[in-house]
TORVEXMI-458973 format. One record per residue: residue in one letter; z, x, y of N, C-alpha, C in turn. Coordinates in pm, whole numbers, padded with zeros to 5 digits, always signed. Atoms other than C-alpha are relative to their C-alpha. Example, Ala and Ser with C-alpha at 12.3 -4.5 7.8 and 13.67 -1.06 7.14 Angstrom:
REM TORVEXMI-458973
a+00000+00089-00119+00780+01230-00450+00000+00090+00120;s-00006-00082-00119+00714+01367-00106+00073-00077+00109;
REM end
This chain:
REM TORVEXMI-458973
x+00092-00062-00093-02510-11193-06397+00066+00020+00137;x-00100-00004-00111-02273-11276-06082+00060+00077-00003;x-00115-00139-00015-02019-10997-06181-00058+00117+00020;x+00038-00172+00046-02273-10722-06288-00031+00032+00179;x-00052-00097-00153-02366-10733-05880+00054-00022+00105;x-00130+00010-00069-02048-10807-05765+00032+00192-00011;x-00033-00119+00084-01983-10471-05947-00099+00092+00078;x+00086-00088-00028-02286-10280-05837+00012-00030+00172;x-00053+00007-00125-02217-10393-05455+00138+00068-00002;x-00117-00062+00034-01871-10251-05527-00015+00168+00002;x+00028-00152+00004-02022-09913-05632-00059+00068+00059;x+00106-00044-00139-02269-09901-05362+00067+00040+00111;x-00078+00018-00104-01978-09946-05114+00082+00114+00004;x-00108-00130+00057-01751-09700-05271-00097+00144+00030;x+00117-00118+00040-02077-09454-05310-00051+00015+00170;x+00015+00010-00177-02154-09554-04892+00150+00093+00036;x-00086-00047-00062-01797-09456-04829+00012+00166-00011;x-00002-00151+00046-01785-09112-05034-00097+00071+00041;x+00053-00101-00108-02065-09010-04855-00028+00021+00101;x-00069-00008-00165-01968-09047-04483+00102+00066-00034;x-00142-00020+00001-01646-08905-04612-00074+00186-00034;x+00045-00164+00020-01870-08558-04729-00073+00035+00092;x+00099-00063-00133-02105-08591-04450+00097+00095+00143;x-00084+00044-00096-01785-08588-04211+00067+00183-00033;x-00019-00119+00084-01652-08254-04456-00097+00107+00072;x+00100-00105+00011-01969-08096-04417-00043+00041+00161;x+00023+00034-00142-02013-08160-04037+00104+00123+00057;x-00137-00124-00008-01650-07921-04014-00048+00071-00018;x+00016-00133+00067-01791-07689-04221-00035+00167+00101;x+00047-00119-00048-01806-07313-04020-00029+00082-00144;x+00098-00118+00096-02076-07062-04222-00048+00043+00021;x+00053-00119-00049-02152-06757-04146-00126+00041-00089;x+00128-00113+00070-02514-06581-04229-00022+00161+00071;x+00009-00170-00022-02556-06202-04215-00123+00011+00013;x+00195-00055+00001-02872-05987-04167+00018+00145+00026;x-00012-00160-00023-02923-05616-04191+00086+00056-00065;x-00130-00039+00065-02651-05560-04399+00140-00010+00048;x-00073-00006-00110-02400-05720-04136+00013+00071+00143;x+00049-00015-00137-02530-05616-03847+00040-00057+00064;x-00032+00148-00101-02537-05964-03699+00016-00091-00113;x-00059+00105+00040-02393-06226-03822-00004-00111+00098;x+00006+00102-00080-02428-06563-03709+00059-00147-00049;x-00063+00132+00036-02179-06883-03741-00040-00125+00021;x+00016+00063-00060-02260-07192-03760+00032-00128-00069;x-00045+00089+00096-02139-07547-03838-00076-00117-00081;x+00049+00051+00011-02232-07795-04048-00097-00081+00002;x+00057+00066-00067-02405-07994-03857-00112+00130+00033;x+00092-00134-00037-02599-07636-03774-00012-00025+00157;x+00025-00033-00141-02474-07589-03402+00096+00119-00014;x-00056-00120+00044-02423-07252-03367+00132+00032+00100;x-00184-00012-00048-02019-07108-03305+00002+00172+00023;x-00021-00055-00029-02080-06787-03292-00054+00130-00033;x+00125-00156+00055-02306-06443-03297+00072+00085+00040;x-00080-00153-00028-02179-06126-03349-00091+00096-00034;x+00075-00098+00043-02386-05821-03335+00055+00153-00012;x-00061-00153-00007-02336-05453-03409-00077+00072+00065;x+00017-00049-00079-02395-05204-03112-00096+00057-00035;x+00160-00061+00025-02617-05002-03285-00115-00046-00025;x+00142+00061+00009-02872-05243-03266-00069-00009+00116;x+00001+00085-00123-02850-05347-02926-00164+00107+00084;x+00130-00074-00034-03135-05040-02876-00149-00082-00035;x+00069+00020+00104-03386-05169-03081-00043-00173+00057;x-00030+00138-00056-03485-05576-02910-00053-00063-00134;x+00064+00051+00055-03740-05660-03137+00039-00025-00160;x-00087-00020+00150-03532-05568-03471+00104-00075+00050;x-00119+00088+00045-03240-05734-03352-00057-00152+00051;x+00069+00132-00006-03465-06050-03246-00020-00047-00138;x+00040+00002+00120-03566-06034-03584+00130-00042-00099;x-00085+00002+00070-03242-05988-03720+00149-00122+00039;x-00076+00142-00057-03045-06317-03521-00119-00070-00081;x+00065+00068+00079-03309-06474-03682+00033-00045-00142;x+00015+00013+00135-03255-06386-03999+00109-00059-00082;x-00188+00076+00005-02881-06446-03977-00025-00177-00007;x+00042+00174-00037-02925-06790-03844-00074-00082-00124;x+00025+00099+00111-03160-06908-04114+00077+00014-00135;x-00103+00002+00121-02935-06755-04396+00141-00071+00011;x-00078+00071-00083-02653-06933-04223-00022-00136-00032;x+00087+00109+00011-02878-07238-04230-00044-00048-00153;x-00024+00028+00154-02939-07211-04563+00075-00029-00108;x-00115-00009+00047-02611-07166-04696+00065-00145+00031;x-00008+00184-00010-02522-07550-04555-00060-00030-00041;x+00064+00088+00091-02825-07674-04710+00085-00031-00124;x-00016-00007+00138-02696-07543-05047+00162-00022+00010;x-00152+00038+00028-02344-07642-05003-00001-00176+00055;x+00059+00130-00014-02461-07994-04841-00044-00051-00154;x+00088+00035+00075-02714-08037-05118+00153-00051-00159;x-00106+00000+00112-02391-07932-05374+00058-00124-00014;x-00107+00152+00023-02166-08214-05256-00030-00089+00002;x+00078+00121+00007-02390-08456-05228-00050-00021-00138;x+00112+00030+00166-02553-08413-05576+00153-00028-00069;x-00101+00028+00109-02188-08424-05752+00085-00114+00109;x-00060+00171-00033-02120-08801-05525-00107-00100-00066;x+00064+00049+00067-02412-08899-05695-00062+00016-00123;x+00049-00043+00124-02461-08770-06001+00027-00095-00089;x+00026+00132+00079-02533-08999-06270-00050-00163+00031;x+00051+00161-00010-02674-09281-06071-00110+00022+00045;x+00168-00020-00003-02994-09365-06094-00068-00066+00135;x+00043+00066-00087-03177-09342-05815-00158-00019+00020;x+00157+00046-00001-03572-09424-05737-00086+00165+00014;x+00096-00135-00024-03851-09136-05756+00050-00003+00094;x+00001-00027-00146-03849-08957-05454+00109-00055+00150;x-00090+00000-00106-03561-09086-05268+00123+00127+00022;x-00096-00100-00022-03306-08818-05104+00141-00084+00093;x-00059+00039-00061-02998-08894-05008+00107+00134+00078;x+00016+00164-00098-02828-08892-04733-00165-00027+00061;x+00169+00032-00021-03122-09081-04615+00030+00062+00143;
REM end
């Protein structure tokens, strides 16, 4: 009984480290979201602080469309880390069982 959580403290530790080590990855990460068909584009990192908006001139008429369209960038942007977050995190834990309803990182 002493080894099995010697062992499972072991894998917890290892499983703590590997994911500070993807959080740390993902934190780097620059990802761009588009809108309008590249219009605007909007960078931003991991962590989701934004690096950098680029718009195309022919919008710059128009406020309320390109309000619309930094928007839209930004959350596709935003989204795109979720689902690359969500990715590396699900294959540091895949196969261990964890409780209903918990998400990790917590």
């Amino acid at each position: 009984m002493r080894g099995n959580i010697a062992q499972l403290m072991q894998q917890a530790q290892k499983m703590q480290e590997n994911l500070q080590r993807a959080q740390e990855e993902i934190a780097k990460l620059e990802i761009t979201g588009n809108a309008g068909g590249g219009m605007v584009s909007v960078t931003l990192t991991g962590g989701k602080e934004c690096r950098k908006v680029r718009i195309d001139p022919s919008v710059l008429g128009d406020q309320e469309m390109l309000e619309d369209l930094v928007a839209a960038a930004f959350n596709d942007a935003s989204n795109k880390i979720d689902a690359e977050s969500k990715s590396r995190m699900g294959a540091l834990t895949a196969g261990m069982p964890m409780p209903p309803g918990m998400k990790l990182p917590f």
